[in-house]
LUMGUFI-498622 format. One line per 3 residues: number of its first residue (from 1); their letters; for each residue x, y, z of N, C-alpha, C. Coordinates in pm, whole numbers, plus 50000, padded with zeros to 5 digits. Each point is the difference from the previous one (the first is absolute). Layout:
<fimis>
NUM	a	X:Y:Z:X:Y:Z:X:Y:Z ~ ...
</fimis>
This chain:
<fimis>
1	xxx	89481:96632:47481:49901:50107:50013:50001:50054:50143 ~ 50058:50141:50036:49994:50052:50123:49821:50048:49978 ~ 49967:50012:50170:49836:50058:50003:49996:50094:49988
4	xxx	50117:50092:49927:49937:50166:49960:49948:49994:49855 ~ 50024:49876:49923:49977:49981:49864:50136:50011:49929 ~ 50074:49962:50067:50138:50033:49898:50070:49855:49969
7	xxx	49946:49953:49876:50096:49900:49946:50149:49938:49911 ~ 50048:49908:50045:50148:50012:49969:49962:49847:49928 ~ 50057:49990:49868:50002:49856:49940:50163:49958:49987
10	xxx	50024:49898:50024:50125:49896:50023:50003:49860:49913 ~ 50105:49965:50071:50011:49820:49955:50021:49934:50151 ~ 49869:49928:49991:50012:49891:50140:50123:49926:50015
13	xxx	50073:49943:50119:50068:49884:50017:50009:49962:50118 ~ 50053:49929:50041:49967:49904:50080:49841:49911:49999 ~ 49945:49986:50093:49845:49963:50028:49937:50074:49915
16	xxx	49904:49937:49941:49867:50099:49971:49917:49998:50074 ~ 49897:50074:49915:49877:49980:50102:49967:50183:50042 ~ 49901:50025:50134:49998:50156:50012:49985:49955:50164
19	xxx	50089:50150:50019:49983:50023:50156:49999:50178:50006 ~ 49932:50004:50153:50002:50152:50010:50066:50002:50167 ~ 49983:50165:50000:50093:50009:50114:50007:50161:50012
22	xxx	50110:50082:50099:50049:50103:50016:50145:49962:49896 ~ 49997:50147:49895:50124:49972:49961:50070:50099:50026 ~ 50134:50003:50033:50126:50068:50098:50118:49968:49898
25	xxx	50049:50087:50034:50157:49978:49942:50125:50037:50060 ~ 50106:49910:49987:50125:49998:50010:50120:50006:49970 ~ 50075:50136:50048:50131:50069:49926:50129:49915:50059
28	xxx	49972:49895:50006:50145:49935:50027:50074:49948:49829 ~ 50109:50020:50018:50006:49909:49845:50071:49867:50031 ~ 49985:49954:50097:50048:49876:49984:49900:49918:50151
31	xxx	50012:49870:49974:49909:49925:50102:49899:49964:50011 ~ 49935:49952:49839:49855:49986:50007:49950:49854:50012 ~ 50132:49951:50031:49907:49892:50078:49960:50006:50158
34	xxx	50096:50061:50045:49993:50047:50150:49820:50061:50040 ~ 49996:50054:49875:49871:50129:50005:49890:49902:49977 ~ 50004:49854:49929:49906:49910:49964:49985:49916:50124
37	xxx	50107:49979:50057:49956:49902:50106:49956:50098:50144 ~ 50020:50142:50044:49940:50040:50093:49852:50005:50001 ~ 49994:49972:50100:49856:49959:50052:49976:50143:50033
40	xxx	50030:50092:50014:49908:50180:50032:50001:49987:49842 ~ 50000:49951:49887:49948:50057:49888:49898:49901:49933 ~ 49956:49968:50121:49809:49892:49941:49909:50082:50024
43	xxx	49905:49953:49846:49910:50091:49980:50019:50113:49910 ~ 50159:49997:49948:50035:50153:49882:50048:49908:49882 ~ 49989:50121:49874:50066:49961:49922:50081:50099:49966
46	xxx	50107:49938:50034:50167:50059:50043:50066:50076:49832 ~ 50036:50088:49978:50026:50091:49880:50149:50070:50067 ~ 50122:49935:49941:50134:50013:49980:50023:50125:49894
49	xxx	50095:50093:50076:50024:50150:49912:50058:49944:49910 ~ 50143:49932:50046:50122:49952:49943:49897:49936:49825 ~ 50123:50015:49874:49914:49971:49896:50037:49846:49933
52	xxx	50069:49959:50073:50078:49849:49930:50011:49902:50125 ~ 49886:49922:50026:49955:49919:50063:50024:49840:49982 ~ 50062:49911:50100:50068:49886:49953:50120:49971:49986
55	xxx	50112:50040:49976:50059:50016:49914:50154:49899:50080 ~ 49924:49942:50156:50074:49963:50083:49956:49898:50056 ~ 49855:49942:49948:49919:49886:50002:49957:49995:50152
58	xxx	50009:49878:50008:49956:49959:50184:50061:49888:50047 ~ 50011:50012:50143:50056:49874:50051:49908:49994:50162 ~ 49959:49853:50034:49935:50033:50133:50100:50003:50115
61	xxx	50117:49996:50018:50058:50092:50081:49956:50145:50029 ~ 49982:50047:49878:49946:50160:50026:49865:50034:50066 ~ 49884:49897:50025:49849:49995:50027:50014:50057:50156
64	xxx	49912:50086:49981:49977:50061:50170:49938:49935:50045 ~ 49895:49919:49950:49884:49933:50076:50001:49824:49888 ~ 49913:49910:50064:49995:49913:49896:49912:49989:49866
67	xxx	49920:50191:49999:49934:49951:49904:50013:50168:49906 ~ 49945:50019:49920:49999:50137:49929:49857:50057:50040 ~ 50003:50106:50080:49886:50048:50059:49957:50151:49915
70	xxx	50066:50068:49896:49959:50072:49938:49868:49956:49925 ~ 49886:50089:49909:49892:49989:49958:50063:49962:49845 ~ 50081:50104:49972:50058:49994:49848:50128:50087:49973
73	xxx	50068:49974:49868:50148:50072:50010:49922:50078:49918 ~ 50025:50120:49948:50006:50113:49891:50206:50068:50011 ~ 49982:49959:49840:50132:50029:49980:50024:50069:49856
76	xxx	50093:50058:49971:50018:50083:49863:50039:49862:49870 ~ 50113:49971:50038:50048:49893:49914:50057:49892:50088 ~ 49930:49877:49932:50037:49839:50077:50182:50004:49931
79	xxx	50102:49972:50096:50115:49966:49952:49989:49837:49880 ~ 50060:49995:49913:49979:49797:49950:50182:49959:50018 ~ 50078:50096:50066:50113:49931:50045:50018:49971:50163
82	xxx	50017:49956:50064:50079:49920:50143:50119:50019:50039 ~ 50104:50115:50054:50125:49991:49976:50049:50018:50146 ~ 50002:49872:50089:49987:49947:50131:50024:49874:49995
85	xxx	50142:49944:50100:50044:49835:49976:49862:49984:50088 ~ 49941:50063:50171:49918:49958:50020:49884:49940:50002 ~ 49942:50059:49845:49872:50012:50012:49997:49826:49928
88	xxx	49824:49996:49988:50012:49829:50010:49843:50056:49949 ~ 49922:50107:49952:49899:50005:49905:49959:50140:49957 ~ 49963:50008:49879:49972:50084:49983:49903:50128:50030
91	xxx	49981:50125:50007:49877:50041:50084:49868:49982:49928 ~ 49991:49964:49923:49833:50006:49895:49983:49821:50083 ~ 50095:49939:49972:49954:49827:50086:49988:50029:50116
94	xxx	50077:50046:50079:50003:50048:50168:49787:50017:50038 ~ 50008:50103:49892:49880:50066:50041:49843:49853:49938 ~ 50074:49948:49884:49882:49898:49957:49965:49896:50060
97	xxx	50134:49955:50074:49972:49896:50118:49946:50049:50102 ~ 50020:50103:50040:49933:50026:50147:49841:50123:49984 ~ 49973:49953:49839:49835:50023:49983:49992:50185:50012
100	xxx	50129:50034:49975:49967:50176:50030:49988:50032:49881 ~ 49958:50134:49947:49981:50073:49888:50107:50114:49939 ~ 50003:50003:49894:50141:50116:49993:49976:50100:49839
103	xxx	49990:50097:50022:49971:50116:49947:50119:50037:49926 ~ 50037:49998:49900:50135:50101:49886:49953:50079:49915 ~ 50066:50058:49907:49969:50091:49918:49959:50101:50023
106	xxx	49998:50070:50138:49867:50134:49976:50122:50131:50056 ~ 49914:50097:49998:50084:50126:50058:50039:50020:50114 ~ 50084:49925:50092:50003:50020:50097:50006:50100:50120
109	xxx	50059:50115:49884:50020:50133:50079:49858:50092:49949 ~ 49899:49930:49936:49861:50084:50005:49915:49942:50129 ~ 50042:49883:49993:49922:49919:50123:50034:50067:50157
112	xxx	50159:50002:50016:50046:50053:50093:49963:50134:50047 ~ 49993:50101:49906:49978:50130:50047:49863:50038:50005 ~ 49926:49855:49926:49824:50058:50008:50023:49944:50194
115	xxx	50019:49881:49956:49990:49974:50236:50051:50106:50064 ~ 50142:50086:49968:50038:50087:50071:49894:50111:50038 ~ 49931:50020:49889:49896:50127:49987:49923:50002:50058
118	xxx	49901:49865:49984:49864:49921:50053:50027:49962:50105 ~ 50106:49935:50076:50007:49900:50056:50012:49872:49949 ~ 50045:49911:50094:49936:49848:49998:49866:49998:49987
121	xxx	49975:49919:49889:49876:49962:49984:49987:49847:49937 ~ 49853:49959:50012:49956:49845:49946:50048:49961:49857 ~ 50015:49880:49935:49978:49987:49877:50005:49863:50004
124	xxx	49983:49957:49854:49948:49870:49937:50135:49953:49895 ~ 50071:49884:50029:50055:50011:49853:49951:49838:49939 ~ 49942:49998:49869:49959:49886:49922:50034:49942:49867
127	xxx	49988:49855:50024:50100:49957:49848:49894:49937:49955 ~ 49841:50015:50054:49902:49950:49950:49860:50102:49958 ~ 49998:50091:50082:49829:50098:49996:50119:50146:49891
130	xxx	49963:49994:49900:50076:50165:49968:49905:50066:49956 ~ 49869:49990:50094:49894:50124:49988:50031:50127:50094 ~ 50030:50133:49934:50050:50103:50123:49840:50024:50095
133	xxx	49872:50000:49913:49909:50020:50129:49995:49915:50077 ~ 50038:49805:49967:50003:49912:50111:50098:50015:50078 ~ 50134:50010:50001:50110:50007:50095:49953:50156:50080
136	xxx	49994:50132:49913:49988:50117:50090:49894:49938:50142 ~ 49879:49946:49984:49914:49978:50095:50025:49885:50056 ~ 50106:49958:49984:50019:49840:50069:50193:50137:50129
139	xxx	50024:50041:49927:50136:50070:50098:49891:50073:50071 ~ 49934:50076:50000:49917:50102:50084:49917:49964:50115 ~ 49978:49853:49954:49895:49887:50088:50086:49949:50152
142	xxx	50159:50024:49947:50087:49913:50091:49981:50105:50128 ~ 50027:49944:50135:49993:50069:50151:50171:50057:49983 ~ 49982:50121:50080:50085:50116:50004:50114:49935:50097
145	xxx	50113:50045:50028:50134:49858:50069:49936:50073:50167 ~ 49982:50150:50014:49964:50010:50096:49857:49892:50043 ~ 50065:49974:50148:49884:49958:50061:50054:49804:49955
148	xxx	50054:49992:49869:50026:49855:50067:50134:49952:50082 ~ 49919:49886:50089:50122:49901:50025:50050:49911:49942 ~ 50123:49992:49904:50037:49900:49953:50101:49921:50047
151	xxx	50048:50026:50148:50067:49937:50052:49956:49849:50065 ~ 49870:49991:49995:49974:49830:50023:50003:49919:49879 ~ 50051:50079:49883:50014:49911:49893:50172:49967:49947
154	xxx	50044:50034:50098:50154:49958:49980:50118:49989:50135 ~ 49889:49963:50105:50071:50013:50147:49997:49794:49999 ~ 50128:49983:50099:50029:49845:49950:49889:49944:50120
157	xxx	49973:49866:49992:49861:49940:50074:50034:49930:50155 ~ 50132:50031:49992:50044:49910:50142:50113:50079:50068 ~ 50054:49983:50095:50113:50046:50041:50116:49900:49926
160	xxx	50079:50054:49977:50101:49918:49915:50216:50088:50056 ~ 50028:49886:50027:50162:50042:50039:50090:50027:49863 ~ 50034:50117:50002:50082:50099:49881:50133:49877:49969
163	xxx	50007:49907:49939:50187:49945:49947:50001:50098:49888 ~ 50152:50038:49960:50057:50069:49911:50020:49875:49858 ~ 50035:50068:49886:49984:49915:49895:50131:49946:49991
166	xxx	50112:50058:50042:50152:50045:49998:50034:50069:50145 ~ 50115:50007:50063:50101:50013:50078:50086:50139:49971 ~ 49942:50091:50049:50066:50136:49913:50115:50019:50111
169	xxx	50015:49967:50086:50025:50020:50133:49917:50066:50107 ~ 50053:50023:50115:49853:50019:50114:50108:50096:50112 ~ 49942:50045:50068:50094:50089:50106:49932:49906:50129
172	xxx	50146:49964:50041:50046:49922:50102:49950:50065:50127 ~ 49944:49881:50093:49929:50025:50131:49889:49925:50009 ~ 49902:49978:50083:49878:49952:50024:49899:50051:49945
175	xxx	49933:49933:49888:49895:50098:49901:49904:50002:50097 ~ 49904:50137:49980:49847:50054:50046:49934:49951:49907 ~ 49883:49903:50081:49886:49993:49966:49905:50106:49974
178	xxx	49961:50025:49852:49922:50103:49953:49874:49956:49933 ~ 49859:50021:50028:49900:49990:49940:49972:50096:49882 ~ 50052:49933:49881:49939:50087:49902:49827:50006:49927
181	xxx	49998:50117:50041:49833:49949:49929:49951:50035:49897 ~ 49951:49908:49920:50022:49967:49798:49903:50141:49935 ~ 50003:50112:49989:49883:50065:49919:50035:49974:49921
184	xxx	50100:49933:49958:50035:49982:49815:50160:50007:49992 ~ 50032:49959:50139:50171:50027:49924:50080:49907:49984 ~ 50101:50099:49905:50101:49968:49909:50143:49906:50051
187	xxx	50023:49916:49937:50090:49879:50047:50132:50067:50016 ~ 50069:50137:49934:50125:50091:50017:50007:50007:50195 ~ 49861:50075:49993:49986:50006:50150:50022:49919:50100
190	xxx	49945:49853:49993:50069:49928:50084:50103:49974:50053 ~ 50088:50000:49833:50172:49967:49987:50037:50065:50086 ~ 49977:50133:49992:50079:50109:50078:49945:50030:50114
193	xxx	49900:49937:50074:49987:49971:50163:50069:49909:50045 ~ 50004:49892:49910:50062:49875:50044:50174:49970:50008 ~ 50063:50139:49888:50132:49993:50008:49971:50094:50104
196	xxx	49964:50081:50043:50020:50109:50133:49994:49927:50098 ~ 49994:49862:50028:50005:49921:50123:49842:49979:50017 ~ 49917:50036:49937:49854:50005:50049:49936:49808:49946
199	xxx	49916:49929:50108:49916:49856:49914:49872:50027:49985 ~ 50015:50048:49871:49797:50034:49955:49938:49918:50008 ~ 49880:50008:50078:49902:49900:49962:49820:50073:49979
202	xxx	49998:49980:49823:49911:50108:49969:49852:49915:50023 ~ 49962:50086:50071:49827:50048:50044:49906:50024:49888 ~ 49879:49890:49939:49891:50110:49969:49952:50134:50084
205	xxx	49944:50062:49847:49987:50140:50078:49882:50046:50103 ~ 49877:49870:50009:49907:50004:50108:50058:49953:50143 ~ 50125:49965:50007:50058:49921:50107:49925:50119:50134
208	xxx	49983:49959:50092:49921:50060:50110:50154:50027:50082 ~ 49961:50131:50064:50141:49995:50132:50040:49905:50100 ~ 49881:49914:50055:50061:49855:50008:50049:49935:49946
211	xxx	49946:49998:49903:50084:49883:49919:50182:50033:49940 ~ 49972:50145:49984:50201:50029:50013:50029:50006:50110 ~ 49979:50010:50102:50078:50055:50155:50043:49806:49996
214	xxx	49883:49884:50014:50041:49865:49992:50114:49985:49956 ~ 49986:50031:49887:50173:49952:49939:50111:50091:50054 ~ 50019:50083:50153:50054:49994:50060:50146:50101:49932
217	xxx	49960:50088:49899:50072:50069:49874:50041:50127:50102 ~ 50170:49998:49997:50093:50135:50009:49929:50107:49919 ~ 49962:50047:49910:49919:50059:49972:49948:49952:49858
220	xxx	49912:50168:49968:49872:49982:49888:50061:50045:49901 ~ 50004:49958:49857:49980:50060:49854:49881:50031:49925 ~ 49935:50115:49997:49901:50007:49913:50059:50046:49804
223	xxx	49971:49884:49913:50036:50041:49897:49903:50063:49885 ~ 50092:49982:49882:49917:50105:49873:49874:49905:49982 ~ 49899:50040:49896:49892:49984:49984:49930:50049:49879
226	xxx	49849:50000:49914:49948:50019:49945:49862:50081:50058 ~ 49955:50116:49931:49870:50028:50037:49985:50113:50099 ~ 49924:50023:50039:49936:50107:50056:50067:49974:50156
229	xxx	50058:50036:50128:50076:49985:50118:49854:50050:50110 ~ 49921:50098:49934:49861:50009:50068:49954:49881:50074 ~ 49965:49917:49818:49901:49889:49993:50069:49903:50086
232	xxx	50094:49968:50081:50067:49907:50041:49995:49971:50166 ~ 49835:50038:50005:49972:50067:50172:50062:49884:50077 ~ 49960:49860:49957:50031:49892:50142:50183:50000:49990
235	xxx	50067:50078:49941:50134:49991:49988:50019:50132:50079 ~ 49939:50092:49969:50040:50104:50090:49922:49977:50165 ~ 49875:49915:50015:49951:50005:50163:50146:49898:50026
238	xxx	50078:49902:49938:50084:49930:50056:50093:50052:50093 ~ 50077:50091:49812:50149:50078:50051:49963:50155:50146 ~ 49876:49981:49973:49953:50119:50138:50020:49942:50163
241	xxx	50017:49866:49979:49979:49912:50131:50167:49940:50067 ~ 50064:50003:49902:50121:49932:49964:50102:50143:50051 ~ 49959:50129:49959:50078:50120:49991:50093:50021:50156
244	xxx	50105:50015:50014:50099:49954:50120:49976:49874:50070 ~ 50016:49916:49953:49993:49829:50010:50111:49972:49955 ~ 50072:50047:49920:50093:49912:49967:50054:50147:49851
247	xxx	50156:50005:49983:50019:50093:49924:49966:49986:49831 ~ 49943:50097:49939:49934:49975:49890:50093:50084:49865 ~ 49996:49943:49917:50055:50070:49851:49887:49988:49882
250	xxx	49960:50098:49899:49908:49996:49920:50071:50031:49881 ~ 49959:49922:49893:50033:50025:49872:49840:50014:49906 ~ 50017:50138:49902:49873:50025:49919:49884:50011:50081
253	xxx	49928:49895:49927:49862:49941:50118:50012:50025:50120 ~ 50110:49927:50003:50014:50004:50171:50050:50121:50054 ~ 50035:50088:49914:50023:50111:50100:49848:50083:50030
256	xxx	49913:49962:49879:49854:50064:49995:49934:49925:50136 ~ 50039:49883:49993:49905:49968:50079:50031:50049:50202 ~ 50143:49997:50005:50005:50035:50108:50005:50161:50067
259	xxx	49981:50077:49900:49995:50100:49981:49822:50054:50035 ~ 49938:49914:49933:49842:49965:49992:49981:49973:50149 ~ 50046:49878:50056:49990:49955:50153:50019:50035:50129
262	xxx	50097:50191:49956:50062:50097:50075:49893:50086:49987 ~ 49877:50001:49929:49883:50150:49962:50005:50007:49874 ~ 50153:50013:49929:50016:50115:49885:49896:49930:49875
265	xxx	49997:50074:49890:49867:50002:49881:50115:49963:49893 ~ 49945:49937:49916:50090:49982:49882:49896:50056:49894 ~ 50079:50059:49859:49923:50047:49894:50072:49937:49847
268	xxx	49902:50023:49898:50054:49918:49875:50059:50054:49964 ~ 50171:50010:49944:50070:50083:49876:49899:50007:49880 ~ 50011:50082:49938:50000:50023:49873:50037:49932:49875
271	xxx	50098:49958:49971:50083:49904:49966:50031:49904:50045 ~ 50026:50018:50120:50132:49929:50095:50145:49990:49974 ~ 50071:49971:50036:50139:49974:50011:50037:49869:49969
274	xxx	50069:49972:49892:50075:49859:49957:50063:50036:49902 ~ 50161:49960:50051:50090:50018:49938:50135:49922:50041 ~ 50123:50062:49962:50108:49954:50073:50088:50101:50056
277	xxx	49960:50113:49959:50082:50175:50051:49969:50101:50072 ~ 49890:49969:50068:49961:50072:50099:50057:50067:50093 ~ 50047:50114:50015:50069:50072:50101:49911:50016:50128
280	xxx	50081:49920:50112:49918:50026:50155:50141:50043:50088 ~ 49940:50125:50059:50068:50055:50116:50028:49941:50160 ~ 50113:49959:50036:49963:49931:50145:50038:50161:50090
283	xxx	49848:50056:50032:50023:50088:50079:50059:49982:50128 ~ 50084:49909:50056:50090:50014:50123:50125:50000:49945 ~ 50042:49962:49870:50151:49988:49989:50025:50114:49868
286	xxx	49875:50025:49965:50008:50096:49864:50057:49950:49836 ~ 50004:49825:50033:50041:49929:49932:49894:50008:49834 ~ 50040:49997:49904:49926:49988:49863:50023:49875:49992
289	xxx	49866:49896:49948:49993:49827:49989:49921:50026:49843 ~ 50083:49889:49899:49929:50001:49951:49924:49880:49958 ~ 49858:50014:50010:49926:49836:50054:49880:49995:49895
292	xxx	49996:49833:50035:49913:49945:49900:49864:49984:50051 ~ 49870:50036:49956:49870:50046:50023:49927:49941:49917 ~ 49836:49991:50115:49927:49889:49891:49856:50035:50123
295	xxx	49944:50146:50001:49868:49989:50072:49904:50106:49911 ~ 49863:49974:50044:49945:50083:49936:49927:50109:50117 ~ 49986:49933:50124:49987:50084:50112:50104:50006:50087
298	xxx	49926:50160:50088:50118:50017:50089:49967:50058:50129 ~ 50088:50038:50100:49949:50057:50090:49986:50145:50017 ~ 49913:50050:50084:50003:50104:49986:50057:50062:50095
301	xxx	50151:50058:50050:50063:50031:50095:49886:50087:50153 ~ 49947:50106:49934:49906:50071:50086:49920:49945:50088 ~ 49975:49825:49983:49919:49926:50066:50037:49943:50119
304	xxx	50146:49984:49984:50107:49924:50047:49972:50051:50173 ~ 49999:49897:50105:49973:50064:50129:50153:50043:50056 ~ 49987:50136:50112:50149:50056:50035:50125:49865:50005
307	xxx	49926:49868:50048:50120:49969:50079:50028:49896:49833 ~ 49962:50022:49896:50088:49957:49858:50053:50148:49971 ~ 50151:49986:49908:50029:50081:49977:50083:49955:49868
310	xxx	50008:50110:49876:50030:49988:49883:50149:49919:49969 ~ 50024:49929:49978:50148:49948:49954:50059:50039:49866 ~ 49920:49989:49883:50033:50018:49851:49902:50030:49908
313	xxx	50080:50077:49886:49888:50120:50006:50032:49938:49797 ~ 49903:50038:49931:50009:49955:49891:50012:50125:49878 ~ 50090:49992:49971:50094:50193:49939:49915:49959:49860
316	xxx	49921:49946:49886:49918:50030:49940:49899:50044:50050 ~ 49912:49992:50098:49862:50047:50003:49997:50033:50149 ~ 50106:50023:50119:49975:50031:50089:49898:49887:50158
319	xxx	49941:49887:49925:49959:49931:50008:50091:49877:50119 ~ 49906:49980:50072:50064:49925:50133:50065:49800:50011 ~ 50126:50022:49970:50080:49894:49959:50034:49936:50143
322	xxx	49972:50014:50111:50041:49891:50164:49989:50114:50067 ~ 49986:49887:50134:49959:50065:50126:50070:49913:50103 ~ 50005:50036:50152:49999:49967:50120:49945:50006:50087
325	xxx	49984:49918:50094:49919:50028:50080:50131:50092:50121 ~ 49945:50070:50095:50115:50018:50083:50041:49994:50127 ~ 49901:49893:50007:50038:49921:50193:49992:49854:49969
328	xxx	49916:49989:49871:49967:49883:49993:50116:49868:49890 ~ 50026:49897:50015:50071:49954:49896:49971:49961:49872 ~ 50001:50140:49913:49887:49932:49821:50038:50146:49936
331	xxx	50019:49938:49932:50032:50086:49831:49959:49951:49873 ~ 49997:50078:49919:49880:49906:49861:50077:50109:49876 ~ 50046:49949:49858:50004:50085:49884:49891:49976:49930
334	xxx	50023:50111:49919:49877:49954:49881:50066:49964:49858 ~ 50142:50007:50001:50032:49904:49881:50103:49892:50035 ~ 50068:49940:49895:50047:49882:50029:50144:49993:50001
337	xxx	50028:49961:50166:50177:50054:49983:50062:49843:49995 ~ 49934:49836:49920:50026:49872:49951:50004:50062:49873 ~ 49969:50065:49922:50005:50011:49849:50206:50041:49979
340	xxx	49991:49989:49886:50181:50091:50034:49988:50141:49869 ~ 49923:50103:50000:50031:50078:49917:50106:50056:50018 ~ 50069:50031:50095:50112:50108:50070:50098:49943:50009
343	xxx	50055:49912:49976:49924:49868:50002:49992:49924:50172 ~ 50044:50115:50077:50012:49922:50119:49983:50146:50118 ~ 49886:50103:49959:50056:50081:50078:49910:50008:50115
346	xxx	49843:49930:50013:49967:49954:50107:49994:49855:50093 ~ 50086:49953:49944:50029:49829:50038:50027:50024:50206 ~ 50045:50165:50003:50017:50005:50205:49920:49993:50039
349	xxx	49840:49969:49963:49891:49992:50079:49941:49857:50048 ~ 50106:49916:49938:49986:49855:50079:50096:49963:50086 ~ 50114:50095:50002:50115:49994:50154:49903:50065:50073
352	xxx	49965:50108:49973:49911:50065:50079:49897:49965:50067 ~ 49923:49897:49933:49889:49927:50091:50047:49912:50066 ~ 50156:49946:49977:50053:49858:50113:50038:50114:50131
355	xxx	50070:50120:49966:50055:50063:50124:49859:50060:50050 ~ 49880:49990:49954:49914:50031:50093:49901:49902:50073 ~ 50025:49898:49950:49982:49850:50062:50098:49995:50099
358	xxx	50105:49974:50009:50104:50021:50071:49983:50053:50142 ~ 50002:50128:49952:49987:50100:50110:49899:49986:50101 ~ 49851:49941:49908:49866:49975:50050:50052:49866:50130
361	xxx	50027:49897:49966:50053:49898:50057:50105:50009:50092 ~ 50066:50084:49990:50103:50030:50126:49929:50107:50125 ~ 49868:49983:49998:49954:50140:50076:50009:49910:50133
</fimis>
């Protein structure tokens, strides 16, 4: 039940039970476990365009995080075949063990284009209340995503040193110590600081600017996240204190937030952006990327103070995809160049943060 009154009936699987949430959707057709374990998608219930769901099971090699931080799946049709030596369970078990809820049967492309229309909005999905006046007033009751922080509900509780799971190889030299700090991110990300020569050692996201400068970190990572980048004030008085201390890179969240810590205003998409085809412009090289996306806010370039200046520009909606600072050492995207839609066509923005570590360190 979305809160405009518009109901969709299905067949539950995984978990039962009812949960509500913001529900959003996602035009990738492949990677939904990737999309289950990111932590920027707590608090939604996640709605896949693609119409044949499963069909490639799961394996926890694939887990971004250690747990499934989505609200609920909504999907057209549950696959009942597995055709992957990898996988090691099925997705309806995937989802029953780890207590999530999962939505099949319904129209997926009525669901999709009512959010396109409306927006993102609240809803309820239940395998127990199927009263439409109880669920309509139980989705309508839920708080709007603006305005929350849900990043203290999935930021890790200690400082903790990044080991890799596997040996992908690493680029040779003396790794930089980098403080990554957790709004919610994704384990891809590490890999690929840590093969760039970088030794993460990820930060809760209240960590105070003392407490990162201590650990004595070549530089800062601010990563992706869940929730409102507003609501995330003691993260932005941090990264405001920290700003030319040490050279900085932002992913998602983190580009909101340091963006936030520079003046600029962030505002809610409409939709938002999540997918795997997103066309972003790198306005210095004129380069077309095509990248994988997962926010529902963004920045608003106009806010941006003179000395940030635009990096990539987002060719669906015009909409502001990275920045630079330009005396200072920090750059931030707003989608994810660890994902591989392109499958590799922003992967230069982690040479890019060692040669600006680098450079920083040779001054």
């Amino acid at each position: 039940m979305l809160a405009d009154g518009t109901r969709f009936d299905g067949r539950g699987f995984g978990a039962g039970g009812e949960v509500g949430g913001e529900v959003v959707f996602n035009t990738a057709m492949t990677g939904y476990q990737e999309i289950l374990t990111d932590p920027s998608y707590s608090g939604q219930l996640v709605t896949l365009t693609y119409p044949l769901i499963g069909n490639y099971g799961s394996t926890p090699e694939d887990d971004q995080s250690p747990r499934i931080h989505s609200t609920a799946l909504i999907i057209k049709e549950l696959s009942g075949i597995e055709s992957n030596h990898r996988s090691d369970k099925q997705l309806g078990d995937y989802l029953a063990d780890a207590g999530v809820l999962g939505l099949d049967g319904i129209d997926t492309r009525e669901l999709v284009l009512r959010l396109r229309t409306a927006g993102a909005m609240n809803g309820v999905i239940s395998t127990a209340d199927l009263d439409s006046a109880s669920l309509l007033a139980k989705a309508q009751a839920l708080p709007s995503m603006e305005g929350q922080d849900l990043v203290k509900g999935v930021t890790c509780a200690r400082p903790t040193r990044f080991e890799p799971k596997e040996n992908y190889g690493r680029r040779e030299g003396k790794p930089f110590k980098v403080a990554a700090l957790d709004f919610g991110i994704k384990r891809n990300i590490l890999e690929l600081l840590w093969r760039e020569g970088f030794d993460p050692w990820v930060l809760p996201a209240d960590a105070s600017p003392r407490e990162v400068l201590e650990l004595e970190p070549d530089a800062i990572f601010c990563s992706n996240g869940p929730g409102d980048p507003a609501a995330v004030t003691y993260a932005i008085d941090s990264l405001r204190e920290l700003v030319g201390k040490r050279p900085m890179f932002g992913i998602c969240l983190g580009h909101q937030l340091l963006a936030l810590a520079l003046g600029a205003k962030t505002f809610k998409l409409k939709f938002g952006h999540r997918g795997a085809n997103h066309p972003v412009r790198d306005e210095q090289t004129g380069r077309i990327e095509i990248t994988s996306q997962n926010h529902g806010f963004c920045v608003d370039p106009n806010t941006l103070p003179p000395e940030a200046e635009t990096t990539h520009l987002n060719l669906n909606d015009n909409t502001l995809e990275g920045f630079r600072h330009t005396h200072l050492p920090l750059f931030a995207v707003q989608y994810h160049p660890e994902a591989s839609p392109g499958p590799h066509d922003s992967a230069y923005l982690f040479p890019r943060f060692r040669e600006m570590v680098e450079g920083w360190k040779a001054r």
